[in-house]
C-alpha positions as CSV (number, residue, x, y, z in Angstrom):
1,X,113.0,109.2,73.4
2,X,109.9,108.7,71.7
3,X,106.7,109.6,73.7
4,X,103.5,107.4,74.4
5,X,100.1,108.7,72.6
6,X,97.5,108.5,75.3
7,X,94.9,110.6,73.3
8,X,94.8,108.0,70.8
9,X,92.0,105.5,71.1
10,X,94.9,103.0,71.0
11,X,97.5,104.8,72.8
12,X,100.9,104.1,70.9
13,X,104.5,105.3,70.0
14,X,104.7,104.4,66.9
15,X,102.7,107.1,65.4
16,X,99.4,105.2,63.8
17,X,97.4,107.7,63.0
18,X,99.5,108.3,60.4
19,X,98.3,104.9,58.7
20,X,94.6,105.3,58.5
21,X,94.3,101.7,57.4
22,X,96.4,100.2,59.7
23,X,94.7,101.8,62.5
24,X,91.4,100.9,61.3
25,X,91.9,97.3,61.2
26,X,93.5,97.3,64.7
27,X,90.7,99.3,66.3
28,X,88.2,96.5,64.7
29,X,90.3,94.1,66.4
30,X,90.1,96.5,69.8
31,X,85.9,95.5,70.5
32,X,87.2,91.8,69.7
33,X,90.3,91.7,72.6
34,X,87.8,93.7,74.9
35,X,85.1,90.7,74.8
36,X,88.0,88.3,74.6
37,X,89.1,90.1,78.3
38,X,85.8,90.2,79.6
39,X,85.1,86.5,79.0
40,X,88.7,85.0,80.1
41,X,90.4,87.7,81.8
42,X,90.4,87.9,86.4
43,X,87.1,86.2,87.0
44,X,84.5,88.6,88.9
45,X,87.1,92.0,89.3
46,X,86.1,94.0,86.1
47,X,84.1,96.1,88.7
48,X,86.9,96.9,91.4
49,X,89.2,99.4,91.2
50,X,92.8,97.9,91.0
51,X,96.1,100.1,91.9
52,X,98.0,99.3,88.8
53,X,101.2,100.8,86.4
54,X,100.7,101.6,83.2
55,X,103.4,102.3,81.0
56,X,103.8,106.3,79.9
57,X,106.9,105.9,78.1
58,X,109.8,103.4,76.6
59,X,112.6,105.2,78.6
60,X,114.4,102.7,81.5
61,X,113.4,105.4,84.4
62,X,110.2,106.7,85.4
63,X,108.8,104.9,82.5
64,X,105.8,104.0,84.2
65,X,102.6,106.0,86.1
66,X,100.4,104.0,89.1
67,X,96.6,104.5,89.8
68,X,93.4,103.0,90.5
69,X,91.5,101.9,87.2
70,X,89.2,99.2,86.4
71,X,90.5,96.1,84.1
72,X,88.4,96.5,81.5
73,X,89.0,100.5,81.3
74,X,93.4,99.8,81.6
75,X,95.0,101.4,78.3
76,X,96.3,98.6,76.6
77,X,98.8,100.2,73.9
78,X,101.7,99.4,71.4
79,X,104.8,100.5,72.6
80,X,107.9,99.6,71.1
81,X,111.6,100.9,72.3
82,X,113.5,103.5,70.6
83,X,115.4,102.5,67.2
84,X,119.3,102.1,67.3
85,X,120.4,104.2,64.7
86,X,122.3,102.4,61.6
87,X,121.1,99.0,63.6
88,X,123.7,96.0,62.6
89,X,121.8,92.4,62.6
90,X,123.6,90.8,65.1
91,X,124.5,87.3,63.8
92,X,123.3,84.3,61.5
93,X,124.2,84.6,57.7
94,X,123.6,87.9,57.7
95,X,125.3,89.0,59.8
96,X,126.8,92.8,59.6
97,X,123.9,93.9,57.6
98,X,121.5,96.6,58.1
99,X,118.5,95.1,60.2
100,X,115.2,94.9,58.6
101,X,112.9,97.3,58.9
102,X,110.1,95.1,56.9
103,X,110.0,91.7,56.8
104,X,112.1,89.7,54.5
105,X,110.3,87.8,51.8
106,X,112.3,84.6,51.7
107,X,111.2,84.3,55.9
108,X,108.0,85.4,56.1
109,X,106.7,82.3,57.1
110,X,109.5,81.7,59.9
111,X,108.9,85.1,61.0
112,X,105.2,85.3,61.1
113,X,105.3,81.8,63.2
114,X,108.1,83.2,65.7
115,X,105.8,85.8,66.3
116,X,102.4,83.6,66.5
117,X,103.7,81.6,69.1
118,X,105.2,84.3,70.9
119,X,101.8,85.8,70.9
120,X,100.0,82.8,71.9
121,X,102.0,82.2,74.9
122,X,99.8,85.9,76.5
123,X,96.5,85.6,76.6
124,X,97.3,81.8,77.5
125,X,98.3,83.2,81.1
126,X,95.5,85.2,81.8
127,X,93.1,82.3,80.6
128,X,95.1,80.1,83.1
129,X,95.0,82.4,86.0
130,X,91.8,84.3,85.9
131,X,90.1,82.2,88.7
132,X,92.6,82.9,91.2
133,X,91.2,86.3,92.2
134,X,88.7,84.6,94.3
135,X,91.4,83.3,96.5
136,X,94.1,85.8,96.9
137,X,96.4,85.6,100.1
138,X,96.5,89.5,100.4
139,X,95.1,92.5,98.7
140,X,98.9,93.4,98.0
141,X,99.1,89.7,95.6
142,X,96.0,90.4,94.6
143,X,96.9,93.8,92.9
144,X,100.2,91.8,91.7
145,X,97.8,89.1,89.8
146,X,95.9,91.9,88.1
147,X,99.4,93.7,87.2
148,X,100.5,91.0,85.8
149,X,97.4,89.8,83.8
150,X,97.2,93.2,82.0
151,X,100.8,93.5,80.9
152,X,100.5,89.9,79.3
153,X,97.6,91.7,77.5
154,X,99.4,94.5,76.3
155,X,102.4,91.9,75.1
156,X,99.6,90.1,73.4
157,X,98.8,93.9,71.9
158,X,102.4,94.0,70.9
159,X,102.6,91.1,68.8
160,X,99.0,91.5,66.9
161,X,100.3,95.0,66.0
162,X,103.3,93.0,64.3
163,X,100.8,90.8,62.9
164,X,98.8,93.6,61.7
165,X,101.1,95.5,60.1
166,X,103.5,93.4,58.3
167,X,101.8,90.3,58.0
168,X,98.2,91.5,56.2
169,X,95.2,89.4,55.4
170,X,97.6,86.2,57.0
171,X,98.6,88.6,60.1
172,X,95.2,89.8,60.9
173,X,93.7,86.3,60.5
174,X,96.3,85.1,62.9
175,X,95.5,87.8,65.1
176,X,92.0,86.9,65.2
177,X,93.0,83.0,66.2
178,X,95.0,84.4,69.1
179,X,91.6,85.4,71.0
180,X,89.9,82.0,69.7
181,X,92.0,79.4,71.1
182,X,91.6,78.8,74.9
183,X,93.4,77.6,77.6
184,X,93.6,74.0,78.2
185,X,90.7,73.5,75.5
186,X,90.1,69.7,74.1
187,X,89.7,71.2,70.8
188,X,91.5,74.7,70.2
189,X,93.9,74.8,72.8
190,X,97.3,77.1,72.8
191,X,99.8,75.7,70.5
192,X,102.6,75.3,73.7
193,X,101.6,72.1,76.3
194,X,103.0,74.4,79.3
195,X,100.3,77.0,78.5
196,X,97.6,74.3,78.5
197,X,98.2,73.5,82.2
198,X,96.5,74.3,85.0
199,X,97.1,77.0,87.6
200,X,94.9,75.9,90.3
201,X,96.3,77.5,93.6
202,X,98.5,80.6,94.4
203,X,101.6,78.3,94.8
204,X,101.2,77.2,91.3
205,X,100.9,80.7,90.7
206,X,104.0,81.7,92.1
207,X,106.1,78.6,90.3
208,X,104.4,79.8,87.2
209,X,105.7,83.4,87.4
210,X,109.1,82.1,88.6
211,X,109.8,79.8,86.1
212,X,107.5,80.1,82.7
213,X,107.6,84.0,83.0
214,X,111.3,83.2,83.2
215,X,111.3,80.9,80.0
216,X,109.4,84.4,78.6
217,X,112.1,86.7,79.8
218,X,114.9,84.1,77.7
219,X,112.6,84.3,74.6
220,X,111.8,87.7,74.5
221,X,116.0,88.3,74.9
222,X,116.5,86.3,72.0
223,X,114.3,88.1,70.0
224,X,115.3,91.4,70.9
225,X,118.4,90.1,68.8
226,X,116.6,89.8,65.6
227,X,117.6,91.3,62.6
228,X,113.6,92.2,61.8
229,X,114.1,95.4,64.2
230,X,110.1,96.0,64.6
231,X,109.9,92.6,66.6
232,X,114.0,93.3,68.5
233,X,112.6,96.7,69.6
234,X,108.6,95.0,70.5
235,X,111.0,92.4,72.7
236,X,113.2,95.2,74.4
237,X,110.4,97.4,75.7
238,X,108.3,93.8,76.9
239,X,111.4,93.0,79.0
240,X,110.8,95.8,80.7
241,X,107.3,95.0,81.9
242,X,108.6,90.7,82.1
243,X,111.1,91.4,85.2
244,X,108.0,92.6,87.4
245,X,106.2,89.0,87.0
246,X,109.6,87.3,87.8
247,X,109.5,89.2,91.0
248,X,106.4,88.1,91.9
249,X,107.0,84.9,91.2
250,X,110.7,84.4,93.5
251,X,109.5,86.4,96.0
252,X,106.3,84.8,96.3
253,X,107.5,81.3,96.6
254,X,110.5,83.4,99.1
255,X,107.6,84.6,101.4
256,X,105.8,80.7,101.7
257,X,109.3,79.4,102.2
258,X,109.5,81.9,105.3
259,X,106.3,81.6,106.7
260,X,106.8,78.3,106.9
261,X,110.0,78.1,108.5
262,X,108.6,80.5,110.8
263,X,105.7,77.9,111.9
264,X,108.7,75.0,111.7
265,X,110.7,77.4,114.3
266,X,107.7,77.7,116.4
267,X,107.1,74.3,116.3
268,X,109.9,72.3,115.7
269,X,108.8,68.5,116.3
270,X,105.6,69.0,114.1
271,X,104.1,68.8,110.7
272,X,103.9,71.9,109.9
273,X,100.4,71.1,107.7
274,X,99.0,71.1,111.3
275,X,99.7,74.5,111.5
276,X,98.7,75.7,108.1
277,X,101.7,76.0,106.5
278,X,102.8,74.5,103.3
279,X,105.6,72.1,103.7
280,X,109.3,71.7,102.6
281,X,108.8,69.1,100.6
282,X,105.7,69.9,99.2
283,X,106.9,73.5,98.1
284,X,110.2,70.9,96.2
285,X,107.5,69.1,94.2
286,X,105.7,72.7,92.8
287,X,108.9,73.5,92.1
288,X,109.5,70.2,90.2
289,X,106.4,70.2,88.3
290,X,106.6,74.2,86.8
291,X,110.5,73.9,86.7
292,X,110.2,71.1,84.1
293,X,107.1,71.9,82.7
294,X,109.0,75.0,82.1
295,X,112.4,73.6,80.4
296,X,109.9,71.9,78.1
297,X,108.9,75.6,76.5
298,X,112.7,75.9,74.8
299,X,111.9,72.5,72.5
300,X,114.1,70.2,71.6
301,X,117.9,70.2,72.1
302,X,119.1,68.9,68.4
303,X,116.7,71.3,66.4
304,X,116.8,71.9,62.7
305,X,113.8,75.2,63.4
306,X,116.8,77.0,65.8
307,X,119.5,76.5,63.4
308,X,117.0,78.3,60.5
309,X,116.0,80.7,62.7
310,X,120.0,81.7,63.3
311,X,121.2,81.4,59.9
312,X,118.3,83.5,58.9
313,X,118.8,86.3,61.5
314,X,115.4,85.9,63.1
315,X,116.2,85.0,66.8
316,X,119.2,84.7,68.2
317,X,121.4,84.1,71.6
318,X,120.4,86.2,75.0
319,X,122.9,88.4,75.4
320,X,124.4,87.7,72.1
321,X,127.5,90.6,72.5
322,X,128.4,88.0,75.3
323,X,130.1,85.8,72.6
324,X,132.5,86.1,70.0
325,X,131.9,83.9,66.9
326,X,128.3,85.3,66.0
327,X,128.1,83.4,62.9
328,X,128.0,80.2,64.6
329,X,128.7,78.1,61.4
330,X,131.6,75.6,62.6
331,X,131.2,75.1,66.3
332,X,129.4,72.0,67.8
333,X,128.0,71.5,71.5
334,X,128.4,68.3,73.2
335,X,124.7,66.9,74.1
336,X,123.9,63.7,76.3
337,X,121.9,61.8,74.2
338,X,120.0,58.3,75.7
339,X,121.1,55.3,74.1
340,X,119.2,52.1,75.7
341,X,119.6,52.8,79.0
342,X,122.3,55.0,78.9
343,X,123.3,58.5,77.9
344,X,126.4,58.7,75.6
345,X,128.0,62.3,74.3
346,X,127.6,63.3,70.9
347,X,128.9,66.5,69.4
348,X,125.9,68.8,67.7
349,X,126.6,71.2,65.3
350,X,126.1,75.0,67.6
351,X,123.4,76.0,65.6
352,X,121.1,73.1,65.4
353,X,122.0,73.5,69.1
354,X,120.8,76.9,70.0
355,X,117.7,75.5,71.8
356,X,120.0,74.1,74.0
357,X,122.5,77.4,74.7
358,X,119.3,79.3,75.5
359,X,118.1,76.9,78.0
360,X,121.7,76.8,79.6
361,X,121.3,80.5,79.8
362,X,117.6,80.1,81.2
363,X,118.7,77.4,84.1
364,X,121.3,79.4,85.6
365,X,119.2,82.2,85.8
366,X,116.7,80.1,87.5
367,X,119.6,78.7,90.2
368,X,120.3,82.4,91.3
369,X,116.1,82.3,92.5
370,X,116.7,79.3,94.3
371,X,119.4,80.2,96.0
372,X,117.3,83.0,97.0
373,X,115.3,80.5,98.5
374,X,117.2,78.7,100.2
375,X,119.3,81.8,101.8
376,X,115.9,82.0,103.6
377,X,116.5,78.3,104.7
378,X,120.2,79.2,106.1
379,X,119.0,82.6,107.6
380,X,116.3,80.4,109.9
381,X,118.6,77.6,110.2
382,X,116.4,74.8,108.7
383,X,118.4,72.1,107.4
384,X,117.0,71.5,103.9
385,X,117.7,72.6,100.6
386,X,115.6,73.2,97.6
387,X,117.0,72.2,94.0
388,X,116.6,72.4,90.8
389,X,115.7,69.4,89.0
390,X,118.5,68.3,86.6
391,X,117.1,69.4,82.7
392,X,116.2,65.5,82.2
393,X,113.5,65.2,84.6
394,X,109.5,65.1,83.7
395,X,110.4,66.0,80.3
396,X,107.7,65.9,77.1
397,X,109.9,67.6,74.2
398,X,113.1,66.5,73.2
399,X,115.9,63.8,73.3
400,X,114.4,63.1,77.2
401,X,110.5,62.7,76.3
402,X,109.1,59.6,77.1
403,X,112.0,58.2,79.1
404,X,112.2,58.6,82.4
405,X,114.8,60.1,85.1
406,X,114.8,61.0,88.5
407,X,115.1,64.6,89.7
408,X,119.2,64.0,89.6
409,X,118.9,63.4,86.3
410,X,119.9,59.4,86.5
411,X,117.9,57.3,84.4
412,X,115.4,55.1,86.2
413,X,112.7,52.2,84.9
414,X,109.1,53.1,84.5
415,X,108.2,50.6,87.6
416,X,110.5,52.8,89.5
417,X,108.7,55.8,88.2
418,X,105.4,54.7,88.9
419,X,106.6,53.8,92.5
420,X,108.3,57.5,93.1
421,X,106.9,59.8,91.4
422,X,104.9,61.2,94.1
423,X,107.9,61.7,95.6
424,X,108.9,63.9,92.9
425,X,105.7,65.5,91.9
426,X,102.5,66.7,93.7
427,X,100.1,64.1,94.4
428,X,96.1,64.6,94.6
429,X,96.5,64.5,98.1
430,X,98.7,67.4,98.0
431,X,97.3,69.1,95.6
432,X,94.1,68.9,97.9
433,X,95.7,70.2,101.1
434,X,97.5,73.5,99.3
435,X,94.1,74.1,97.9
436,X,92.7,73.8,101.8
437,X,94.9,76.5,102.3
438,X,93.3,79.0,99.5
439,X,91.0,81.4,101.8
440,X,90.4,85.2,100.5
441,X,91.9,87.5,102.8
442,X,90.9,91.0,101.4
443,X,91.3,93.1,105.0
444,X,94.2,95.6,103.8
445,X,97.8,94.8,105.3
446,X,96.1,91.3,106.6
447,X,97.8,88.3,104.9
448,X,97.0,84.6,104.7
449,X,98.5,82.8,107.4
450,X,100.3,80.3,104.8
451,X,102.6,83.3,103.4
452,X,104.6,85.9,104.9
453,X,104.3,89.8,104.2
454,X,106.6,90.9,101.8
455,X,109.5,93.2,102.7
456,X,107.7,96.4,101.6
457,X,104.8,97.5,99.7
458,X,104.4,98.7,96.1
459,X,105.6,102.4,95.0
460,X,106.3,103.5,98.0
461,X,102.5,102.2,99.5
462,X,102.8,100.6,103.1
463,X,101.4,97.2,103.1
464,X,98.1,98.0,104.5
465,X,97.6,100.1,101.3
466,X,94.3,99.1,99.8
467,X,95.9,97.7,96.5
468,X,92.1,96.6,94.8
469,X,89.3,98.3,96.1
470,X,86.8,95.7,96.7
């Protein structure tokens, strides 16, 4: 197990002193993130004191320390997992070969764009969240905002080192773009439409980290399958760090489910907006809007980009000891494709399909936190269930862009859209009344009265810990 560096200005594993001119150029690049955080990063917290992890080594257990710092003072480092020894790449037309251990000529321009959009994707989340400080349910979400805002940072901190070292003058220009572009930004926004949206209220929040850090967790899995071992091991150790956001983000939505079938319970013939709680059905069109927004992120399902990226070794299946035919060069994939106005089968070759096999992978995964959900439903006997929109719905990329379905996946007419949609998605008006909702409560172990307290504290901390000093 290789150790973390902490007396390094960058603290690292991967032994950078050793390469004076690599770590020059990323500690000129160090002031640059720093202003980059300090402009875009939590709005009005650099001060405060946060109770936050930081990772002390790459090792499953006890991998991680907790203590108070400030943001701006957090050691943001380049970690990346252990090497395999005599590493196999995993599939594609090379498969059986040693992995790379720098990059391969013929797809360094596939590579170094895998990578850029990867890296895009982390600074993009902190730009979209760093207002929400100023209304946090709980000093215990509070702490979790911050946690995860820093780790995107250090994942952004893992891909500019990749950048940095194997890509030269191209990576380190690329690296400097990553801190240019801006959230949601007319005229240098981030290169995926998801990351472009807005976060606006702590239920978005908590969609967000449910479902986009999930599409993140299915990314990051195919990548850790990539025959350029630098980025598979990168990929491995930010998976470690990744499951920590999805918690935040299925529990999160878990506790406003209970609260408000709490407030329903207690009042069972009444709205329960009159009581400050944040409705069923309201709560089903959050989880429309991200859940879509989300599917989106994996592109299109008949893709000639995936199949490259196979073939060539560079990103693969999640999971991809799961299968047995890891060349993937005769199989198809049968895909509902719209015709008029109807869908008809056709049979896709696998690996123009692989878009589609990871977002397969990605939906299931997001069922099991719904059924979370609504296991909180049964438990309080509220007759309703929350569902997943069918992969059709709200789309923007792909065979489904522009058409339109409802959330069953049927097709439906664009008058019958216009009529619906805020039946399907949030209006202003309820976008308005969550936002009523959005009060600081900062009195340790007090939380908003929109969410419930979660089932325990962090490390071991009881729930009127105080998470952020303020």
């Amino acid at each position: 197990m290789s150790s973390i560096d902490y007396q390094e200005r960058i603290p690292n594993n991967v032994d950078l002193s050793s390469d004076r001119r690599l770590q020059r150029a990323l500690e000129a690049w160090q002031p640059r993130y720093l202003d980059w955080w300090m402009e875009m990063g939590p709005d009005g917290w650099m001060e405060n004191e946060v109770y936050l992890r930081t990772a002390v080594s790459v090792d499953r257990d006890g991998w991680a320390r907790f203590g108070y710092v400030r943001m701006p003072e957090y050691r943001w480092g380049i970690f990346l997992a252990d090497p395999e020894p005599d590493r196999r790449i995993g599939f594609g037309d090379h498969y059986g070969k040693p992995a790379w251990q720098q990059v391969p000529g013929e797809y360094r321009h596939d590579l170094r764009r895998i990578i850029v959009t990867q890296a895009d994707t982390e600074p993009a989340s902190v730009e979209q969240q760093r207002l929400l400080g100023s209304t946090a349910p709980s000093l215990y979400d509070l702490r979790n905002l911050f946690q995860v805002n820093v780790e995107e940072g250090r994942h952004l901190w893992a891909m500019v080192y990749l950048l940095h070292t194997y890509f030269g003058k191209e990576g380190r220009a690329e690296a400097d773009e990553l801190l240019e572009r801006r959230s949601g930004n007319p005229d240098r926004p981030r290169i995926l439409t998801t990351f472009n949206d807005p976060v606006q209220n702590w239920l978005d929040f908590f969609m967000y980290t449910m479902f986009t850090d999930r599409d993140g967790k299915f990314q990051l899995l195919a990548l850790a399958e990539s025959g350029f071992d630098p980025l598979a091991r990168t990929c491995r150790f930010m998976l470690t760090e990744e499951a920590h956001h999805m918690f935040v983000g299925q529990t999160g939505v878990g506790r406003v489910v209970q609260r408000t079938c709490e407030v329903m319970q207690e009042h069972p013939d009444a709205d329960p907006r009159e009581f400050g709680a944040i409705d069923l059905p309201t709560i089903q069109k959050y989880l429309n809007q991200w859940a879509s927004s989300s599917t989106d992120l994996f592109g299109a399902e008949v893709s000639s980009n995936a199949a490259n990226f196979f073939a060539e070794g560079l990103k693969g299946r999640a999971w991809e000891e799961r299968y047995e035919d890891h060349v993937a060069a005769e199989g198809t994939i049968s895909i509902e494709e719209p015709d008029g106005d109807r869908l008809v089968e056709r049979e896709v070759p696998l690996r123009n399909a692989m878009n589609e096999v990871l977002r397969s992978e990605y939906l299931a995964d997001n069922q099991k936190g719904v059924d979370y959900w609504n296991k909180i439903l049964r438990k309080h006997g509220i007759d309703f269930e929350l569902r997943l929109p069918h992969r059709r719905f709200h789309r923007s990329i792909g065979l489904y862009a522009g058409r339109f379905f409802d959330p069953e996946g049927h097709p439906v007419d664009e008058a019958t859209w216009r009529r619906r949609q805020y039946e399907w998605l949030p209006s202003e008006e309820d976008r308005e009344y969550v936002s009523s909702l959005m009060r600081p409560v900062y009195e340790p172990g007090r939380f908003a009265g929109w969410i419930a307290p979660p089932a325990k504290g962090i490390n071991g901390k009881p729930l009127d810990f105080e998470y952020v000093l303020v």
